[in-house]
PQR file with spaces between the fields and no chain letter, atoms N, CA, C, O and H, PARSE charges and radii, in Angstrom:
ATOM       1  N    UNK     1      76.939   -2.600   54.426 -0.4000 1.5000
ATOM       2  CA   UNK     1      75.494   -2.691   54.206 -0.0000 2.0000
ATOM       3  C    UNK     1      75.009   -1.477   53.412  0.5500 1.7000
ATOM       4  O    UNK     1      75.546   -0.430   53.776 -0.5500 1.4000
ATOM       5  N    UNK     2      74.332   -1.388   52.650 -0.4000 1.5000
ATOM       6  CA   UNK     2      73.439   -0.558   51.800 -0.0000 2.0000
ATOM       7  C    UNK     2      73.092    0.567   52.278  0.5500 1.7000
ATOM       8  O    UNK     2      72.761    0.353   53.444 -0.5500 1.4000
ATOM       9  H    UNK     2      73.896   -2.238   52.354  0.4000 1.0000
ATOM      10  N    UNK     3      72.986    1.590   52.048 -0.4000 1.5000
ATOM      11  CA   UNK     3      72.444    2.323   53.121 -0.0000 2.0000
ATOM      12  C    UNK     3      70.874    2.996   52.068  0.5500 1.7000
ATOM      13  O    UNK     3      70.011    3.689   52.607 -0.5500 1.4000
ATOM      14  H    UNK     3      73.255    1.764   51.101  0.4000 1.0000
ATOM      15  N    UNK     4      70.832    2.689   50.920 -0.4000 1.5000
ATOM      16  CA   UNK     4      69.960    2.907   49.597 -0.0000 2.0000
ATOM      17  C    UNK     4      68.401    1.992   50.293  0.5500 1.7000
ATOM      18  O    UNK     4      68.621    1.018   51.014 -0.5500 1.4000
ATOM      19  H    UNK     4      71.532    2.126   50.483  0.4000 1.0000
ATOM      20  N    UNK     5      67.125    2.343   50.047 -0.4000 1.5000
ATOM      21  CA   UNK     5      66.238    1.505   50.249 -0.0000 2.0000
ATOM      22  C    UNK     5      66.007    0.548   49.305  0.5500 1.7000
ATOM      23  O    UNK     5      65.931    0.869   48.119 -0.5500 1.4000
ATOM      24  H    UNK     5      66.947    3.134   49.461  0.4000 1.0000
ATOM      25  N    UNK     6      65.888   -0.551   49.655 -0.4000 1.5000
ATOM      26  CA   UNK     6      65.619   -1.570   49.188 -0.0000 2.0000
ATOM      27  C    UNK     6      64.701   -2.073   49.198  0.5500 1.7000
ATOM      28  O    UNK     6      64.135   -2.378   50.247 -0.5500 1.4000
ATOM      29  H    UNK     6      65.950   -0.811   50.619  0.4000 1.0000
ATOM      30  N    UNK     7      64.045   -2.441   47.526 -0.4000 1.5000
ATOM      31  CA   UNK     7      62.279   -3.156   47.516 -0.0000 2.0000
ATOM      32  C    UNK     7      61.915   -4.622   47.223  0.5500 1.7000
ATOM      33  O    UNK     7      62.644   -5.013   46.312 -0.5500 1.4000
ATOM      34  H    UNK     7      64.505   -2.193   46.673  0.4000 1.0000
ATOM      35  N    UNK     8      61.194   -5.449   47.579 -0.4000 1.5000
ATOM      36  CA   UNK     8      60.832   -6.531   47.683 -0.0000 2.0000
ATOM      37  C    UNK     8      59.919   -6.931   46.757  0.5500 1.7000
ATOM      38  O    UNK     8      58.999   -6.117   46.676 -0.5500 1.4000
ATOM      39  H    UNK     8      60.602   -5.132   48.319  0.4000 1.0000
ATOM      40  N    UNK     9      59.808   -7.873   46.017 -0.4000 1.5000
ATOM      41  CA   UNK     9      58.485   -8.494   45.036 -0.0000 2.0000
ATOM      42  C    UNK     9      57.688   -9.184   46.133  0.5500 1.7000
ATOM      43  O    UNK     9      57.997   -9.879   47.102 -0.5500 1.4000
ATOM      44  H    UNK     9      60.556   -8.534   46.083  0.4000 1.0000
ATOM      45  N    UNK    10      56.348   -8.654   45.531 -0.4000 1.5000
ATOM      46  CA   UNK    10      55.926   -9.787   47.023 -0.0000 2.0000
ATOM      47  C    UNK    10      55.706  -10.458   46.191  0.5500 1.7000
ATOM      48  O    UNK    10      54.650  -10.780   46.736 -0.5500 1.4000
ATOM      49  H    UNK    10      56.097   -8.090   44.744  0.4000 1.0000
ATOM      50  N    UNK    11      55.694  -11.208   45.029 -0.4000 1.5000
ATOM      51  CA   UNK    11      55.118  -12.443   44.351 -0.0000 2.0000
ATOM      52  C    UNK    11      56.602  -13.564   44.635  0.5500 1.7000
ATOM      53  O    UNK    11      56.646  -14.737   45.007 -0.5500 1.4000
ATOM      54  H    UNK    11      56.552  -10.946   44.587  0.4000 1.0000
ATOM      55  N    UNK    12      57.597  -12.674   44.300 -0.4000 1.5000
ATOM      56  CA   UNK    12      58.772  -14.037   44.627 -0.0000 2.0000
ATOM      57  C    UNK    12      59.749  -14.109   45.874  0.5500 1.7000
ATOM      58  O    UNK    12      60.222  -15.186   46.238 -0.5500 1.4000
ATOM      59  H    UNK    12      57.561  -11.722   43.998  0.4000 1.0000
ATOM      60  N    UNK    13      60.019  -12.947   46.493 -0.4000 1.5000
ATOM      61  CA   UNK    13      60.930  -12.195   47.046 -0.0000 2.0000
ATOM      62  C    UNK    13      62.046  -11.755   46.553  0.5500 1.7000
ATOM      63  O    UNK    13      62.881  -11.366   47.370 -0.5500 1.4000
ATOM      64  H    UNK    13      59.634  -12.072   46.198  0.4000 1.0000
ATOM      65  N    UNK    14      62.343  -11.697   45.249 -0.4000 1.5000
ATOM      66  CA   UNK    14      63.587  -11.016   45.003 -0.0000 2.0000
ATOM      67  C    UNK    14      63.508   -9.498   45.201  0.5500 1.7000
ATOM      68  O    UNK    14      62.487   -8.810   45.175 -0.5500 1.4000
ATOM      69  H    UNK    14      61.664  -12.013   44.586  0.4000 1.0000
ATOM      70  N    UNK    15      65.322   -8.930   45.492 -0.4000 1.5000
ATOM      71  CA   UNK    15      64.530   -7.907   46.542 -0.0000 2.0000
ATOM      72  C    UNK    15      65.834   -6.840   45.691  0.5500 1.7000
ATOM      73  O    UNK    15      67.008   -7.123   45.452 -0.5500 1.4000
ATOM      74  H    UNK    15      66.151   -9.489   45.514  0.4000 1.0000
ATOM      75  N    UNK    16      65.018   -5.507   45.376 -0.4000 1.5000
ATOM      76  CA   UNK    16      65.864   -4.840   44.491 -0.0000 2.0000
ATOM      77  C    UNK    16      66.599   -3.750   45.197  0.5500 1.7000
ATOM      78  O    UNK    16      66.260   -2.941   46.061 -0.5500 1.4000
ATOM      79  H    UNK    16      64.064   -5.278   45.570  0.4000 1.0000
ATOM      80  N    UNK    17      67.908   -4.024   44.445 -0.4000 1.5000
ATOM      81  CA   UNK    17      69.064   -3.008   45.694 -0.0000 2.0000
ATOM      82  C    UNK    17      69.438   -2.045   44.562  0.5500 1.7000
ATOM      83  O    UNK    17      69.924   -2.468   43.513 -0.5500 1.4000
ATOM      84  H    UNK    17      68.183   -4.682   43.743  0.4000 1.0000
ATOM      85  N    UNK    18      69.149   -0.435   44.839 -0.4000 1.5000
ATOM      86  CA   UNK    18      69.412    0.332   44.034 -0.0000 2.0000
ATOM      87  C    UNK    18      70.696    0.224   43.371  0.5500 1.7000
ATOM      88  O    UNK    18      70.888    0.183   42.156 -0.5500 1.4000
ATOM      89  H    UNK    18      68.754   -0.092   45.691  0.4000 1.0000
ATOM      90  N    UNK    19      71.724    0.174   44.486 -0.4000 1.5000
ATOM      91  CA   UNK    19      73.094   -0.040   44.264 -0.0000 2.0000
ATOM      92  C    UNK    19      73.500   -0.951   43.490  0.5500 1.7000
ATOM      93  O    UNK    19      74.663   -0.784   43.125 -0.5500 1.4000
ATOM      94  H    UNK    19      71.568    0.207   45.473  0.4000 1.0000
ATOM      95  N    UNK    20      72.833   -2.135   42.974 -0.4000 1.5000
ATOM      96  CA   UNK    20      73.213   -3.210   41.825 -0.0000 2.0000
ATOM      97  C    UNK    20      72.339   -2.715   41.083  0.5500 1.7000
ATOM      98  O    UNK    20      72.868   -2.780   39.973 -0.5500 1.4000
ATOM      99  H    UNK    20      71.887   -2.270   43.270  0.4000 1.0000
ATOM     100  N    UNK    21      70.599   -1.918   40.856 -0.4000 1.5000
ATOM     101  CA   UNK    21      70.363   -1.702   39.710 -0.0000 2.0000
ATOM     102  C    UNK    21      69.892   -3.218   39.119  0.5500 1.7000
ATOM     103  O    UNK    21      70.027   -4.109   39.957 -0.5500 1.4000
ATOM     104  H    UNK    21      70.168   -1.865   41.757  0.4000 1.0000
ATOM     105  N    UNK    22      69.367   -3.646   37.821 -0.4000 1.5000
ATOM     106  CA   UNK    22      69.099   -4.597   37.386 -0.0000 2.0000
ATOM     107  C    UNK    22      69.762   -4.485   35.777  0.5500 1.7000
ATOM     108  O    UNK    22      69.003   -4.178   34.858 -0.5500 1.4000
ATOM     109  H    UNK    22      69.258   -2.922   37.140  0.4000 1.0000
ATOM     110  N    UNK    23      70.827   -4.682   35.582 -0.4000 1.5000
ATOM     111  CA   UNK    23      71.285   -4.220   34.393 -0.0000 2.0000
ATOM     112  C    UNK    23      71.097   -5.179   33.353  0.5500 1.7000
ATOM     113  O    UNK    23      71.771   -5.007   32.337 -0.5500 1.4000
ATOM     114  H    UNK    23      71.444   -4.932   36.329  0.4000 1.0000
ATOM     115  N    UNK    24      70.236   -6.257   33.400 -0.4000 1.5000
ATOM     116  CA   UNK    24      69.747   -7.012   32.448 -0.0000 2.0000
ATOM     117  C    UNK    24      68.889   -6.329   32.065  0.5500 1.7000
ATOM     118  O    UNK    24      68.775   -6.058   30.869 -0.5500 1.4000
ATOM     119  H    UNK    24      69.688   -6.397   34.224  0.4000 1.0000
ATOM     120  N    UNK    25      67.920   -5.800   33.164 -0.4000 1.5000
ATOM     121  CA   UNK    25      66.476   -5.274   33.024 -0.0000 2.0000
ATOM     122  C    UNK    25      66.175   -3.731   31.937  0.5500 1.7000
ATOM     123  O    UNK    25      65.132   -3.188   31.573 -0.5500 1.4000
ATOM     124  H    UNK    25      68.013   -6.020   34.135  0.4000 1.0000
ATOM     125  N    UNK    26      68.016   -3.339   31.623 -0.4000 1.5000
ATOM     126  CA   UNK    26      67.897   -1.998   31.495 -0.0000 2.0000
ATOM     127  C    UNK    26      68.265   -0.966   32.823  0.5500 1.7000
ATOM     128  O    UNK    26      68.407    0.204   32.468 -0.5500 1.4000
ATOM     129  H    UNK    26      68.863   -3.780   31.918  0.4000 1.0000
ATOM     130  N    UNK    27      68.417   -1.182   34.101 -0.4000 1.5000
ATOM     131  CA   UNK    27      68.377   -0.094   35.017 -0.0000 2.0000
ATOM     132  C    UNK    27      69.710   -0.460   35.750  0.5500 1.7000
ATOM     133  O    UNK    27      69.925   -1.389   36.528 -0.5500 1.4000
ATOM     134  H    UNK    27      68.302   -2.133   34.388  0.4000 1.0000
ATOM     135  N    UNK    28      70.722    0.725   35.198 -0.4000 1.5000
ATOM     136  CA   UNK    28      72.179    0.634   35.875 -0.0000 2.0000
ATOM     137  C    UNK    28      72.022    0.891   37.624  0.5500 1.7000
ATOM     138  O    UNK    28      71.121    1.490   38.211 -0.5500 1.4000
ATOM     139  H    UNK    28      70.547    1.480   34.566  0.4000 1.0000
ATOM     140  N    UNK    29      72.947    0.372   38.057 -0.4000 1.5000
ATOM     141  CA   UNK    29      73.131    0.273   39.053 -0.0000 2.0000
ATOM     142  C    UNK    29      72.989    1.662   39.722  0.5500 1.7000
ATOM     143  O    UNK    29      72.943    2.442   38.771 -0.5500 1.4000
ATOM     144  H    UNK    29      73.679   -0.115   37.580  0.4000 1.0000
ATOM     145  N    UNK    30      72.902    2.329   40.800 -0.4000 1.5000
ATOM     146  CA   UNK    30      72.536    3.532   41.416 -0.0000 2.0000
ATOM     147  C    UNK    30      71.349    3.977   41.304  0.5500 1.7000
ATOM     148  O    UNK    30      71.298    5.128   41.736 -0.5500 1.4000
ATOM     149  H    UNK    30      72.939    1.695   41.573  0.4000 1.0000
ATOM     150  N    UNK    31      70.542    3.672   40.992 -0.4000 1.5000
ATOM     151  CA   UNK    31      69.147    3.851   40.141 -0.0000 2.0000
ATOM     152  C    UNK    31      68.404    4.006   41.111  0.5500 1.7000
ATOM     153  O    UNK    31      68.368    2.864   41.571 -0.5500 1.4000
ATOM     154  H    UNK    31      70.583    2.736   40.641  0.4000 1.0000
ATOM     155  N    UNK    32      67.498    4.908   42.040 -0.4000 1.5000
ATOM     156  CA   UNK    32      66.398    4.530   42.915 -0.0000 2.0000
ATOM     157  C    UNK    32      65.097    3.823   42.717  0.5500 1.7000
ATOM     158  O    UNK    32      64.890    3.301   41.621 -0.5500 1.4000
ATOM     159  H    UNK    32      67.528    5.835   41.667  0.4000 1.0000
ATOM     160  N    UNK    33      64.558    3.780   43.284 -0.4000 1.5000
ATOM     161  CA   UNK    33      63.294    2.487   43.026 -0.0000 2.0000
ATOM     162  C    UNK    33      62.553    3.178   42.354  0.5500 1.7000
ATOM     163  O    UNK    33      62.074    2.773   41.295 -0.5500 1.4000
ATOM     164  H    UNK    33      64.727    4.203   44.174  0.4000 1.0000
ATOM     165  N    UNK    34      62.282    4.573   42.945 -0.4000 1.5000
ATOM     166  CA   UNK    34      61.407    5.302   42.186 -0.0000 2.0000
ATOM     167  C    UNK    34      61.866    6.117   40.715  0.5500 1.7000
ATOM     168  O    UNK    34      61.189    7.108   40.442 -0.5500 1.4000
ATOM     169  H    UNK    34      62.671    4.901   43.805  0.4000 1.0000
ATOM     170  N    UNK    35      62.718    5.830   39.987 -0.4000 1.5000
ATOM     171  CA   UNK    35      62.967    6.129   38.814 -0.0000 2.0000
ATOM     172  C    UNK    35      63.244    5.085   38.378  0.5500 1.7000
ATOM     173  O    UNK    35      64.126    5.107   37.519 -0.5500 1.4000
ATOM     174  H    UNK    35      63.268    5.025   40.208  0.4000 1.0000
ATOM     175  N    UNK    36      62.629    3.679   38.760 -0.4000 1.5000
ATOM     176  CA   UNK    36      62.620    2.510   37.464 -0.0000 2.0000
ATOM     177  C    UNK    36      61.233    3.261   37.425  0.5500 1.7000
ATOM     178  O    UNK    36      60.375    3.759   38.152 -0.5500 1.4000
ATOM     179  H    UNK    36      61.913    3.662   39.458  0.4000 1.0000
ATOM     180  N    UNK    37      61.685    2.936   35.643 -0.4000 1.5000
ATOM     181  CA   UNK    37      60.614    2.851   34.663 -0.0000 2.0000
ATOM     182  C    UNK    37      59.191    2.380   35.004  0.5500 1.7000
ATOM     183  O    UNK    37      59.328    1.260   35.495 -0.5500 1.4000
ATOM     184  H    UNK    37      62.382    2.531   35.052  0.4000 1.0000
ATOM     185  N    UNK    38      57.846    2.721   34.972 -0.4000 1.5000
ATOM     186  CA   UNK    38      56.826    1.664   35.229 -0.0000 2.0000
ATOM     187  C    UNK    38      56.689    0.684   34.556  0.5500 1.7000
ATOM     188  O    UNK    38      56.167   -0.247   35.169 -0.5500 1.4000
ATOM     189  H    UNK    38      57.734    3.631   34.573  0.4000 1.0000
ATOM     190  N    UNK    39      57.058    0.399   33.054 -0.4000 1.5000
ATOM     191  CA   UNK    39      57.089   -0.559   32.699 -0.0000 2.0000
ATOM     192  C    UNK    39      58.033   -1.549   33.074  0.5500 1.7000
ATOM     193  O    UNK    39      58.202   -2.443   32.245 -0.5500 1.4000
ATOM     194  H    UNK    39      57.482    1.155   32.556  0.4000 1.0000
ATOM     195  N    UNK    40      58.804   -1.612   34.312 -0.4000 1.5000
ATOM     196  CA   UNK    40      60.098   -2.230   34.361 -0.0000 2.0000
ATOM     197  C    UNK    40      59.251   -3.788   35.228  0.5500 1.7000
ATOM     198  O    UNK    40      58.266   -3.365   35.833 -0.5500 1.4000
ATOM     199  H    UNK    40      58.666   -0.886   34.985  0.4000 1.0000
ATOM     200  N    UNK    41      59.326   -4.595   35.322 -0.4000 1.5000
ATOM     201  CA   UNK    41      59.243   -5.709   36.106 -0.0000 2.0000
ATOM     202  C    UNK    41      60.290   -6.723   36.542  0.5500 1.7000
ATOM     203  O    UNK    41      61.443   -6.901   36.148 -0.5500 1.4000
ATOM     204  H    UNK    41      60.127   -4.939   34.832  0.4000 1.0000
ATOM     205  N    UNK    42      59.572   -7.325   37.453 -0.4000 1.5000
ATOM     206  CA   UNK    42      60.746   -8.364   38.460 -0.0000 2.0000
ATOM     207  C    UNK    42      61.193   -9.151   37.144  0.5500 1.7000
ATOM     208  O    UNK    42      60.504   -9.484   36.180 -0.5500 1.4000
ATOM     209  H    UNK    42      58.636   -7.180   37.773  0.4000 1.0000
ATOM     210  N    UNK    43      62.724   -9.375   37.422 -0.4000 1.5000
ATOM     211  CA   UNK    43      63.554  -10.129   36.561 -0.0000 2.0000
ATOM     212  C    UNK    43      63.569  -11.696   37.152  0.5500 1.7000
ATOM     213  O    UNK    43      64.290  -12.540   36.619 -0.5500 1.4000
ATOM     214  H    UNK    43      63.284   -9.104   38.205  0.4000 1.0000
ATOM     215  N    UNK    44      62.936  -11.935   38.003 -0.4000 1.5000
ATOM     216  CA   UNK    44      62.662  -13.589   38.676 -0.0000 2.0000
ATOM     217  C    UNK    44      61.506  -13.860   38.330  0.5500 1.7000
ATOM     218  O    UNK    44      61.398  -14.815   37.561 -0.5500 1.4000
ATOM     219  H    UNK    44      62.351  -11.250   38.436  0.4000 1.0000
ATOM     220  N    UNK    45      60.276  -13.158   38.744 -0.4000 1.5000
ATOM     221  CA   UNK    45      58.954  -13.760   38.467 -0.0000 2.0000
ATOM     222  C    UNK    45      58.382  -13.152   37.294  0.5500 1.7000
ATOM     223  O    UNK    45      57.492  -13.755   36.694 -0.5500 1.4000
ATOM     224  H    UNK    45      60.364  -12.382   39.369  0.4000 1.0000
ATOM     225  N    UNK    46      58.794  -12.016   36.892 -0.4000 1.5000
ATOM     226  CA   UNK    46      57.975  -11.000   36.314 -0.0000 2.0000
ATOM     227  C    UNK    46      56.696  -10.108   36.515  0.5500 1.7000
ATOM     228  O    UNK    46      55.749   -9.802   35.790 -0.5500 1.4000
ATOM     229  H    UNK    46      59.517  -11.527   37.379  0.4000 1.0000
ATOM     230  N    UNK    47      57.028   -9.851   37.666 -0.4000 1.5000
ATOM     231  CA   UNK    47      55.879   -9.229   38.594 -0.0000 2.0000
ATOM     232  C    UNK    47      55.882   -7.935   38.276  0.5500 1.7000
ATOM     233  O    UNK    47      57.039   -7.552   38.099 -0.5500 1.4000
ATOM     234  H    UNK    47      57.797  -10.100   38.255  0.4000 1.0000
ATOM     235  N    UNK    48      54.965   -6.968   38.105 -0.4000 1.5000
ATOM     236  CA   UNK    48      54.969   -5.540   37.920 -0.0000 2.0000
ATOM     237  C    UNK    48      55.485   -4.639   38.938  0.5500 1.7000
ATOM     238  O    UNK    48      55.511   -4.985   40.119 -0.5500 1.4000
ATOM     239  H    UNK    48      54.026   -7.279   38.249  0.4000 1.0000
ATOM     240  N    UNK    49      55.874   -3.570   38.569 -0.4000 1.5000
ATOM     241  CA   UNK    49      57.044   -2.482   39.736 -0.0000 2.0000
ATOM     242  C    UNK    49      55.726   -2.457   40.662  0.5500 1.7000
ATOM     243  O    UNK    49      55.994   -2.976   41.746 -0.5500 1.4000
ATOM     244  H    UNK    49      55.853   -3.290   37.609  0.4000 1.0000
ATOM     245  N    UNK    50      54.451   -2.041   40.591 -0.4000 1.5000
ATOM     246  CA   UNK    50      53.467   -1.977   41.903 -0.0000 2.0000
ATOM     247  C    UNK    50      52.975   -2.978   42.867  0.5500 1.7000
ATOM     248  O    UNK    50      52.151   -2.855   43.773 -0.5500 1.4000
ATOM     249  H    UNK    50      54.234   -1.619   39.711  0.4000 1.0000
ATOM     250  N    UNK    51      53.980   -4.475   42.289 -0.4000 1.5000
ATOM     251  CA   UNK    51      53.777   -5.627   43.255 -0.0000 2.0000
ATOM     252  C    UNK    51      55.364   -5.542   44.531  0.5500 1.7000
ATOM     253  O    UNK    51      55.900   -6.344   45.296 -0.5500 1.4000
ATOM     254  H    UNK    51      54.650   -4.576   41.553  0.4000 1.0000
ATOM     255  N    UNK    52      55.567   -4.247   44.179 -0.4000 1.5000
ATOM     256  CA   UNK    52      57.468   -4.080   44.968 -0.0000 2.0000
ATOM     257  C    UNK    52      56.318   -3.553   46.453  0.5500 1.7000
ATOM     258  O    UNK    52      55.122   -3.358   46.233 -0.5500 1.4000
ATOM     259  H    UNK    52      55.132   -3.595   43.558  0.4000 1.0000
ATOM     260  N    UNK    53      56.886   -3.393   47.821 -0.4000 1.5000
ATOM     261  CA   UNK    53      57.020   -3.017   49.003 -0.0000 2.0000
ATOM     262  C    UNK    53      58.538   -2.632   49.198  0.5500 1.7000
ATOM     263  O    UNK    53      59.499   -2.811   48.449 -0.5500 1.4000
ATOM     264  H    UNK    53      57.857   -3.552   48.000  0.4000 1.0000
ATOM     265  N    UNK    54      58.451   -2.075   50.378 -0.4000 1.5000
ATOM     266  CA   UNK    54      59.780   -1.326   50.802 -0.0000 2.0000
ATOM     267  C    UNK    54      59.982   -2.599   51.421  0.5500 1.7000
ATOM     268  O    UNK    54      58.992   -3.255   51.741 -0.5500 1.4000
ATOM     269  H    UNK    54      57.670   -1.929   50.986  0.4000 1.0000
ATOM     270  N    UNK    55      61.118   -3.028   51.629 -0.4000 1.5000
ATOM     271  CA   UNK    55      61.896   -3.983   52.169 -0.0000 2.0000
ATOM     272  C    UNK    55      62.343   -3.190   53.378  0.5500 1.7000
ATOM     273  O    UNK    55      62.856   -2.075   53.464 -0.5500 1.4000
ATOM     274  H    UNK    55      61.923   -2.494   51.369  0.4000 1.0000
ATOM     275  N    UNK    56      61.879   -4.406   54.606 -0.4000 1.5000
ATOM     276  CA   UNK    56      62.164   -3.817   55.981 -0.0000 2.0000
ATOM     277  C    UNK    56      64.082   -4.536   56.703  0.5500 1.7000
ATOM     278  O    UNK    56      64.814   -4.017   57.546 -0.5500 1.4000
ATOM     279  H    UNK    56      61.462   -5.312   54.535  0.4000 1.0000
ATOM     280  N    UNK    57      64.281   -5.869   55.880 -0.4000 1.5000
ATOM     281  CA   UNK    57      65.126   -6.139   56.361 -0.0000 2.0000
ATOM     282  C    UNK    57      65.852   -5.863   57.122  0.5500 1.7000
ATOM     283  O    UNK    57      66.803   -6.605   57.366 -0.5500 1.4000
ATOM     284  H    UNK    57      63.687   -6.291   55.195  0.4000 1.0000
């Protein structure tokens, strides 16, 4: 299990794991939430980084 925090879209739920990173998006894997880019958005809905929450899972 992850031990990295993990953030949630609340528009779709896809839920971003530092450790995979979004490397379509531009952001290699290891990446914390808080050093994506602000311009970066959800790669499912296209929701903006300030529609993310901390994922409680």
């Amino acid at each position: 299990m992850s031990e990295a925090q993990q953030w949630i879209c609340e528009s779709c739920g896809f839920i971003y794991d530092p450790e995979e990173g979004d490397p379509d998006g531009g952001v290699p894997g290891g990446t914390p939430f808080e050093e994506i880019p602000d311009d970066w958005f959800c790669p499912v809905c296209g929701a903006r980084k300030k529609d993310f929450s901390i994922y409680e899972g």
